[in-house]
C-alpha positions in Angstrom: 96.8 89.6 99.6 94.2 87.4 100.2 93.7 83.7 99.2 90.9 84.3 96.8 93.2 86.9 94.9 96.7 86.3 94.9 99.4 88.3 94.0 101.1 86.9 91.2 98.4 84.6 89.6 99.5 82.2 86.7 99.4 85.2 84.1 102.2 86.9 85.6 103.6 84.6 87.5 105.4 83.5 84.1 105.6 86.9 82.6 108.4 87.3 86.1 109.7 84.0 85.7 110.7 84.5 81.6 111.4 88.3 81.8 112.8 89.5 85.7 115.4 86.5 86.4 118.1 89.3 86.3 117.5 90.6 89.7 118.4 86.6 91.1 121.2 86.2 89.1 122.7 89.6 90.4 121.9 89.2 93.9 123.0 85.3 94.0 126.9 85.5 94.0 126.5 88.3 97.2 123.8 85.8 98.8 125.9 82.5 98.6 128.6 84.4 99.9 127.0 85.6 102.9 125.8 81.8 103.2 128.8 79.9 102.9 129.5 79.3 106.5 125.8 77.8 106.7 126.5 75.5 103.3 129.7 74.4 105.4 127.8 73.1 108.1 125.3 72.0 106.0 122.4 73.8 107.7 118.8 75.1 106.5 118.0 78.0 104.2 114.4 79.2 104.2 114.0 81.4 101.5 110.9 83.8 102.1 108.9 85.1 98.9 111.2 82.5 96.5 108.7 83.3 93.4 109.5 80.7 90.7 112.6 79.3 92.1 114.5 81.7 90.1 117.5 82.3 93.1 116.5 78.7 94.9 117.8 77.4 91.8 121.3 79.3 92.1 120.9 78.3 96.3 120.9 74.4 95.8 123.1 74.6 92.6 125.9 75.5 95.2 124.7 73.0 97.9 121.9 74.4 99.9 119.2 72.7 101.6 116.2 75.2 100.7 113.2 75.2 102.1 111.3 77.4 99.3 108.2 79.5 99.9 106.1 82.1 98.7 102.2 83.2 99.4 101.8 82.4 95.6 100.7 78.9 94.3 101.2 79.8 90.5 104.7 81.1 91.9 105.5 77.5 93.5 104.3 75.6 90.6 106.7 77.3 89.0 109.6 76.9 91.2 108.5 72.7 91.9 109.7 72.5 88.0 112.6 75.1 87.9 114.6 74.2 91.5 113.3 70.7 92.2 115.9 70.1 93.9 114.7 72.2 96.9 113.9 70.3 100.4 110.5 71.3 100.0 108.4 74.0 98.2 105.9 75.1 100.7 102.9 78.4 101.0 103.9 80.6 103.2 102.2 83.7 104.2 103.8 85.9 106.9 102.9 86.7 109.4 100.4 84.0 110.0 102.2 81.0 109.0 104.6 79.3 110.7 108.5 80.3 109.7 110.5 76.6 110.0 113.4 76.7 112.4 116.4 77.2 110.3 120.2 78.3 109.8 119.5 81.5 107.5 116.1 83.6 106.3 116.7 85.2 102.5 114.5 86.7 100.7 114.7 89.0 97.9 113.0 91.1 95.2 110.7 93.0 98.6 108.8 89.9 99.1 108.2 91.0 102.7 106.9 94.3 101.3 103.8 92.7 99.7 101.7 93.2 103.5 98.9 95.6 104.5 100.7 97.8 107.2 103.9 98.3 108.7 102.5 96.1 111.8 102.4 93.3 109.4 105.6 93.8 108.0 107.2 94.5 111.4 105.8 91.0 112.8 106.4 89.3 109.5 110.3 90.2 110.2 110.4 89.4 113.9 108.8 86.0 112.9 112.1 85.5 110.3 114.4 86.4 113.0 112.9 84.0 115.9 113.1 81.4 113.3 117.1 81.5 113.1 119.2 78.8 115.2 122.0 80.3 117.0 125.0 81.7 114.2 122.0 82.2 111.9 122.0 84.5 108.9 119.1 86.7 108.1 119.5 88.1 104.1 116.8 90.4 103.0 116.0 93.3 101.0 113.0 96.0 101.5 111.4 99.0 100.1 112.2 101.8 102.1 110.6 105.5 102.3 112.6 106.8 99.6 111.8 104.2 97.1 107.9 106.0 96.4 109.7 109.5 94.9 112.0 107.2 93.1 109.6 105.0 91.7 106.8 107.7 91.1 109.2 109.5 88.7 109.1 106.6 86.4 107.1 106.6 83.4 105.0 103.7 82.8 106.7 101.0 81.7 106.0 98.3 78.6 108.0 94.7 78.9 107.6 92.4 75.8 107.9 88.5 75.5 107.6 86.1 72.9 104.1 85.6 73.8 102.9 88.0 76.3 103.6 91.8 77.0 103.1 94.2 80.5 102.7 97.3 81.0 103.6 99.0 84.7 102.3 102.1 86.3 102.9 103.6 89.8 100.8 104.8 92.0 100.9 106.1 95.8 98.8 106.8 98.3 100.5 107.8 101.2 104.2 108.4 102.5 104.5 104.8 103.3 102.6 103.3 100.2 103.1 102.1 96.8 101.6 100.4 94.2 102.8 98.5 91.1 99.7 98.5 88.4 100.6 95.8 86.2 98.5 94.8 82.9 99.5 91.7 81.2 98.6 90.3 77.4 99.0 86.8 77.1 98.5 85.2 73.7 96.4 82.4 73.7 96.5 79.7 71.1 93.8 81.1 68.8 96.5 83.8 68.3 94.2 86.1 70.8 95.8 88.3 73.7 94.1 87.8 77.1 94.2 90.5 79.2 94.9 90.4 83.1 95.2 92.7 85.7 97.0 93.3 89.1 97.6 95.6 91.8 100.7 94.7 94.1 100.5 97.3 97.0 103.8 97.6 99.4 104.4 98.9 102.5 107.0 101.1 102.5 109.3 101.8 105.9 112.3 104.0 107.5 114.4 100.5 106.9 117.9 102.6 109.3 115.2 103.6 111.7 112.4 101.1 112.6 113.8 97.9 111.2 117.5 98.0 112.6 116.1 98.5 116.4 113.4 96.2 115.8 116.1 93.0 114.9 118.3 94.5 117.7 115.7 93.8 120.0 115.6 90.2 118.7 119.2 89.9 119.5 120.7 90.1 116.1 123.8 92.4 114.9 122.3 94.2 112.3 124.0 95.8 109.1 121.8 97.6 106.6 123.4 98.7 103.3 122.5 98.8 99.7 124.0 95.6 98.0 123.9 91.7 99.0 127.6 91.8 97.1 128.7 94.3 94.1 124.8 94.2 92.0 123.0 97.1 91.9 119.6 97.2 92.8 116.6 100.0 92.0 116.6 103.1 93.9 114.9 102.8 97.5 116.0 99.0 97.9 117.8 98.7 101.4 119.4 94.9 102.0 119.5 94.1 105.5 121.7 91.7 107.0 122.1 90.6 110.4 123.1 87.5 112.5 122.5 85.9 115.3 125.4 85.2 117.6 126.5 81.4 118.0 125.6 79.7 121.3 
């Protein structure tokens, strides 16, 4: 991603917000449980790749103090209006940008996928895990190798709105690649559909045998499974959790 073209530009950035809040509100009950102890103490979520605020929202609705970010400014325009109630809404772009000290790292929906290579994506996680204070939580979910056969059996797919409609094709171009091609229709006030494009590449990785040594080696316990709680996510999703011991 670069600054000049952004993932997730105000087109779509509203197509996820209006259509693809189900994946939140599955994952949230799983999350806040894993994060109770940290809403106890009253300590400090960063939540990596928030999007529009969608889970932030169910985050400070229990009590959270959320520090929201995302590499996407239409996506934290979004998320100032729907979870204003967030410490602060901030871009973020890992693994360049500073992650704030904190009591717990989440992230969902493969934010941390959306990176060039696995080095990016391996430093980008090592970043989230330095960030975490001592009995720090670390709540994440990635693509892992298996999710390009899953995904490239799909057929394309059509989403419809009130206003707007997508279509989504796959597409890969290696072992450890895959791509989401997503064209959007949005219907502009003259009764006319604009049409957008976007290409959302992901790095795909061996989440049991690269990422569980790599957070070992930053002193975390590590458990990798498929589930933040009882939701069920798409095939190839791995959620990692892991924690740092207390002081």
């Amino acid at each position: 991603m670069t600054s000049a073209d952004p993932y997730y530009r105000p087109a779509l950035a509203r197509i996820h917000h209006e259509g693809f809040g189900f994946h939140a509100d599955a994952c949230a009950p799983g999350i806040l449980a894993l994060l109770d102890d940290v809403r106890r103490r009253d300590g400090l979520v960063v939540e990596v790749g928030c999007g529009t605020g969608l889970l932030t929202r169910h985050l400070t609705d229990a009590g959270l103090r959320v520090v929201a970010t995302d590499a996407s400014p239409a996506m934290l325009d979004l998320a100032r209006s729907y979870a204003p109630d967030a410490v602060e809404h901030r871009v973020l772009v890992l693994p360049d940008d500073p992650v704030p000290e904190c009591d717990a790292v989440v992230s969902t929906g493969h934010a941390l996928s959306y990176v060039p290579y696995r080095a990016t994506l391996e430093a980008a996680l090592v970043a989230c895990a330095r960030a975490l204070r001592p009995g720090g939580v670390l709540a994440l979910d990635l693509e892992d190798l298996t999710t390009r056969d899953a995904q490239m059996a799909r057929p394309p797919t059509p989403w419809l709105g009130d206003d707007w409609a997508l279509i989504t094709e796959r597409a890969s171009d290696a072992p450890d690649h895959f791509a989401r091609l997503m064209t959007t229709f949005m219907r502009r006030p003259d009764g006319a559909y604009e049409r957008g494009f976007e290409r959302h590449d992901n790095v795909l990785i061996d989440v049991e045998g690269v990422v569980r040594p790599l957070l070992e080696a930053e002193g975390l316990t590590v458990h990798i499974g498929l589930s933040f709680g009882d939701e069920t996510n798409m095939e190839g999703l791995m959620v990692v959790v892991a924690h740092r011991p207390s002081a």
